[in-house]
C-alpha positions in Angstrom: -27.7 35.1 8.4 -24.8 35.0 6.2 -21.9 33.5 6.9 -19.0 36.3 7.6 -16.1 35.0 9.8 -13.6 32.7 9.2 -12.1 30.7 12.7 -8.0 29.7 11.7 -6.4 27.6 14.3 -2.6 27.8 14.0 -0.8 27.1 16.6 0.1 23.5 16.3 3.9 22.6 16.2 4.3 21.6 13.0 6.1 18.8 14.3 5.8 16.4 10.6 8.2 19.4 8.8 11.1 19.5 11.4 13.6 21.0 11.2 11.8 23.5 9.0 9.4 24.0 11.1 11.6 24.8 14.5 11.4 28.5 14.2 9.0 29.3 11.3 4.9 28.6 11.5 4.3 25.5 9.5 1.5 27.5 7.9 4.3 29.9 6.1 6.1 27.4 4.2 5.5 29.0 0.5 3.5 26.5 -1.9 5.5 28.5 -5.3 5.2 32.4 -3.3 2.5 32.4 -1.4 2.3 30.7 2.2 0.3 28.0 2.7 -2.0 29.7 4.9 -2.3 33.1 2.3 -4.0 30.4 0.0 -6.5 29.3 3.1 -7.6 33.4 3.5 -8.1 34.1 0.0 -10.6 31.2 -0.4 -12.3 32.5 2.8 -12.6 35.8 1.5 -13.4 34.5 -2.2 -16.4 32.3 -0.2 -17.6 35.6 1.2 -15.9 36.2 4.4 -15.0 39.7 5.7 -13.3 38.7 9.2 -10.3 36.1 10.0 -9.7 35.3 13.6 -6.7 33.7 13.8 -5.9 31.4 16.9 -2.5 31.7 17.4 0.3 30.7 19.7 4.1 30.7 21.0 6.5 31.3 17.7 3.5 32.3 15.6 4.6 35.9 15.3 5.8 35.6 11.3 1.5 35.1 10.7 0.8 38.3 12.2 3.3 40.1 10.6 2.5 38.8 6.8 -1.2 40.2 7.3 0.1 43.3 8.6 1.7 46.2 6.3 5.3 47.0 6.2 5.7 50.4 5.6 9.5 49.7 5.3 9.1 46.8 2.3 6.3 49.0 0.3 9.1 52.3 0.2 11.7 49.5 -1.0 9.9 48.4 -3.5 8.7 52.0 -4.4 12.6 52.9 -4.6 12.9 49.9 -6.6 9.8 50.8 -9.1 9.0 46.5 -8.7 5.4 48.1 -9.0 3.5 44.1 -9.0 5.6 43.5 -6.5 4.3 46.4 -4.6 0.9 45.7 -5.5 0.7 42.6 -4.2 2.4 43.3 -1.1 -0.5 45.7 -0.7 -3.0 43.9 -1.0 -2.4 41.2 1.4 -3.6 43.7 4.5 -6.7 44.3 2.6 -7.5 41.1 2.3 -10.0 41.0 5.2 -10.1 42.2 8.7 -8.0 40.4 11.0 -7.7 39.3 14.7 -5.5 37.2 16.7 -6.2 35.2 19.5 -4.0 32.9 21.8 -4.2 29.5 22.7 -2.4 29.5 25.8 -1.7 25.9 25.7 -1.7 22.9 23.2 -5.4 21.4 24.5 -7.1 20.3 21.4 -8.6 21.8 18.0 -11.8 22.6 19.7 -10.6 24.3 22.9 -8.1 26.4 19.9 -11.6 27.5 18.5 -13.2 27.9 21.7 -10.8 30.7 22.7 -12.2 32.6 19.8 -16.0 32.0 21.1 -15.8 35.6 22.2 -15.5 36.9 19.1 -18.8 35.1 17.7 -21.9 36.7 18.1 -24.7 35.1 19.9 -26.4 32.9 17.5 -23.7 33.4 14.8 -22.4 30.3 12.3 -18.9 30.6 11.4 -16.5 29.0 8.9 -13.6 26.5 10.1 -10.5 26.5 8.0 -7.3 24.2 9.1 -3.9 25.1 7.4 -3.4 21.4 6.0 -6.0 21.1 3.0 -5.6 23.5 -0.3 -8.6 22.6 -2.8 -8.1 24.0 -6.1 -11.3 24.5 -8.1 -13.0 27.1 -9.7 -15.6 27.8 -6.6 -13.9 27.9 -3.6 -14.3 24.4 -1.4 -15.2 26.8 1.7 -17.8 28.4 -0.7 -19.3 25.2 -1.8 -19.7 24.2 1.8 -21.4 27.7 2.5 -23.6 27.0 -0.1 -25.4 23.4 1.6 -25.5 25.5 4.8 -27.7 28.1 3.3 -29.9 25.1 1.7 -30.1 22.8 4.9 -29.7 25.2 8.0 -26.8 23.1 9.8 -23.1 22.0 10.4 -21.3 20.7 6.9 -18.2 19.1 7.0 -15.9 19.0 3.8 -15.0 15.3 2.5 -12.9 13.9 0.0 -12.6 10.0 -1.1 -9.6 8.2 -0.2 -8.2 4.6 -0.9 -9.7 2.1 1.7 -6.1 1.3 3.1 -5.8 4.9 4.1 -8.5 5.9 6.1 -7.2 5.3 9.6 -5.6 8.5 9.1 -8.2 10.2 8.9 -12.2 11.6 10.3 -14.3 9.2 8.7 -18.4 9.6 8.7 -20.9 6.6 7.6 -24.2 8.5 5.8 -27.3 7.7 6.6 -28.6 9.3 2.9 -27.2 10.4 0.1 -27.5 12.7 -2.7 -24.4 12.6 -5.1 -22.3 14.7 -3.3 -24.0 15.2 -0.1 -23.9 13.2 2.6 -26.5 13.2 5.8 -24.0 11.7 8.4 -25.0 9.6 10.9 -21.8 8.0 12.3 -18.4 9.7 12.9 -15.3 7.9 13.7 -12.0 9.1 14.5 -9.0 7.1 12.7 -10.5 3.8 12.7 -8.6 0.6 12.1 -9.2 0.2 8.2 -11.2 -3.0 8.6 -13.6 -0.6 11.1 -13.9 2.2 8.6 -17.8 2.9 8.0 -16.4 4.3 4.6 -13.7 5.8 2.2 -15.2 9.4 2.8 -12.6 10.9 4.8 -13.2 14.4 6.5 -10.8 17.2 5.6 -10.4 20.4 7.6 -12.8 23.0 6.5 -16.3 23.2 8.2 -19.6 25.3 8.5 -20.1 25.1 12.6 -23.7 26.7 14.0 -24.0 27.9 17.7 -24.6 24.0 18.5 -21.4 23.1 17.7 -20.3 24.9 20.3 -22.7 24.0 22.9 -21.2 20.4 22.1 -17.4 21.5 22.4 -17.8 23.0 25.7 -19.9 19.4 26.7 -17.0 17.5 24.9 -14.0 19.3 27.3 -12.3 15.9 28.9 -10.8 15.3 33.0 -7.6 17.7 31.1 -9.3 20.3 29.6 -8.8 19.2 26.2 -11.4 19.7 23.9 -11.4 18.1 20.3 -13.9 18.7 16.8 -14.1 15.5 16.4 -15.9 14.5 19.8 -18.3 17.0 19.7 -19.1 15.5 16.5 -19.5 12.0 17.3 -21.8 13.2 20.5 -24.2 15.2 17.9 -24.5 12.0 15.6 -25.2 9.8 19.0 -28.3 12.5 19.6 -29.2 12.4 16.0 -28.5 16.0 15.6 -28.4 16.8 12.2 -24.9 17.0 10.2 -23.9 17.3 6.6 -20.8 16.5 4.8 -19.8 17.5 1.1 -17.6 16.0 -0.9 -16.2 18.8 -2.0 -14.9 19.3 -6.4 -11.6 20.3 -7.3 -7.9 18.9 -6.7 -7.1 18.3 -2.9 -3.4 18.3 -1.4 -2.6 17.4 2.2 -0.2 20.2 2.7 -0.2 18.7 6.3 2.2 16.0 4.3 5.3 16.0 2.9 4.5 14.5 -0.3 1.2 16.4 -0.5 3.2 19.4 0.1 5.8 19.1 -2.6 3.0 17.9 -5.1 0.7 21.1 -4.3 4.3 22.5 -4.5 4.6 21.2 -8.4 1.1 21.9 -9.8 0.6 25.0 -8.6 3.8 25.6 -9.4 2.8 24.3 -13.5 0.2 26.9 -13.3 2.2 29.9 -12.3 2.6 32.2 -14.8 6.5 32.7 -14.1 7.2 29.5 -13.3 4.9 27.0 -15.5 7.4 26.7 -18.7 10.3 26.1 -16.8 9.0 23.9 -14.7 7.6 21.8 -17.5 10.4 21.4 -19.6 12.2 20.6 -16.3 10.1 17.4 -15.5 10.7 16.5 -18.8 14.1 16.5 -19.1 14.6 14.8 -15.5 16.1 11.6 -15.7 14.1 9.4 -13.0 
């Protein structure tokens, strides 16, 4: 069956980009002009996808309304004659077809994709994309991820290398085989202490999930009602279901962190058409 919806949890606090984050979604801070979490729907929909369910919650109101039209913007811009402008205010609406769900309260990653279970079809395997990873590439991460899926029939995690020192911030997976790039896992740890790190393959938040997954989340809730990813994961490894993880090509940036942000900020920023020359004569000129 191919793979047509997209799950988006965003209604985490934000709480790393205070103050900027007290009463705007951490997912709309603009990498150059685009929100972070525009960049996260137009790989979905470049992968394939035709339907975003957003899980949303308290003060996320500024994501609905930038996937929505505004009549009231398009006749300004009309008056204005700023016809690309226009255009690409257009376009964002078309982008896919989009639905909102809420997560009442703040009880895990997998509880925030449980409360769009509904919306899944019986059977169905959906896409996972979390607002902190950009992966610039020619094919889409999500799409490269979609294509192991189609080859092996189950769950594929994204994973990047990190230095060793880093990885107890971090998912990390041990592989029982290996085939360049693709990685059987057979051990998943959640932010180990570095010198208990299986490896330097850290996972990064964009998944393939099949109707397993989330027979496992709903096994995984805890005494609180919290339910996390990365515990449904480590039960599956412990029954030797099968899981794959990708290291995935193209640059990564942790737009989850500030540096990662301001650096995703700069290169994408060297690639804009509008802003690359300007930019690149002001890095060179600045006196460090």
């Amino acid at each position: 069956m191919k793979i047509k919806k997209a799950i988006i949890p965003v209604a985490g606090f934000g709480t790393r980009f205070l103050p900027a984050t007290k009463a705007q979604p951490k997912e709309m801070l603009p990498v150059v002009d685009k929100p972070v979490i525009q960049y996260l729907v137009e790989e979905a929909v470049a992968s394939g996808i035709e339907e975003i369910i957003f899980v949303t919650g308290r003060g996320k109101r500024a994501i609905e309304d930038h996937f929505d039209t505004s009549y009231e913007l398009e006749q300004t811009l009309v008056e204005k004659e700023k016809r690309d402008l226009l255009e690409a205010v257009k376009n964002i609406p078309k982008l896919a077809r989009f639905s909102y769900v809420r997560q009442a309260k703040p009880l895990g990653d997998g509880h925030a994709i449980m409360c769009a279970q509904h919306l899944v079809f019986p059977g169905e395997t959906v896409a996972i994309l979390f607002g902190d990873d950009l992966v610039d590439n020619k094919v889409p991460a999500l799409q490269q991820l979609i294509d192991v899926y189609q080859k092996e029939k189950a769950p594929v995690i994204a994973l990047a290398r990190v230095p060793h020192e880093e990885v107890s911030k971090f998912g990390v997976i041990k592989a029982e085989k290996s085939d360049g790039r693709l990685h059987q896992i057979s051990q998943f740890v959640e932010k180990p202490p570095v010198e208990e790190a299986p490896s330097d393959l850290i996972v990064i938040g964009k998944y393939i999930i099949t109707p397993t997954v989330f027979e496992y989340l709903e096994a995984s809730r805890n005494d609180q009602g919290e339910i996390r990813l990365a515990n449904a994961f480590i039960k599956m490894t412990k029954n030797q279901e099968k899981i794959y993880g990708y290291e995935v090509e193209g640059k990564r940036y942790d737009c989850g962190d500030k540096f990662g942000f301001i650096q995703a900020t700069i290169e994408m920023g060297l690639k804009h058409p509008n802003t690359k020359e300007k930019l690149r004569n002001f890095l060179k000129n600045l006196e460090i």
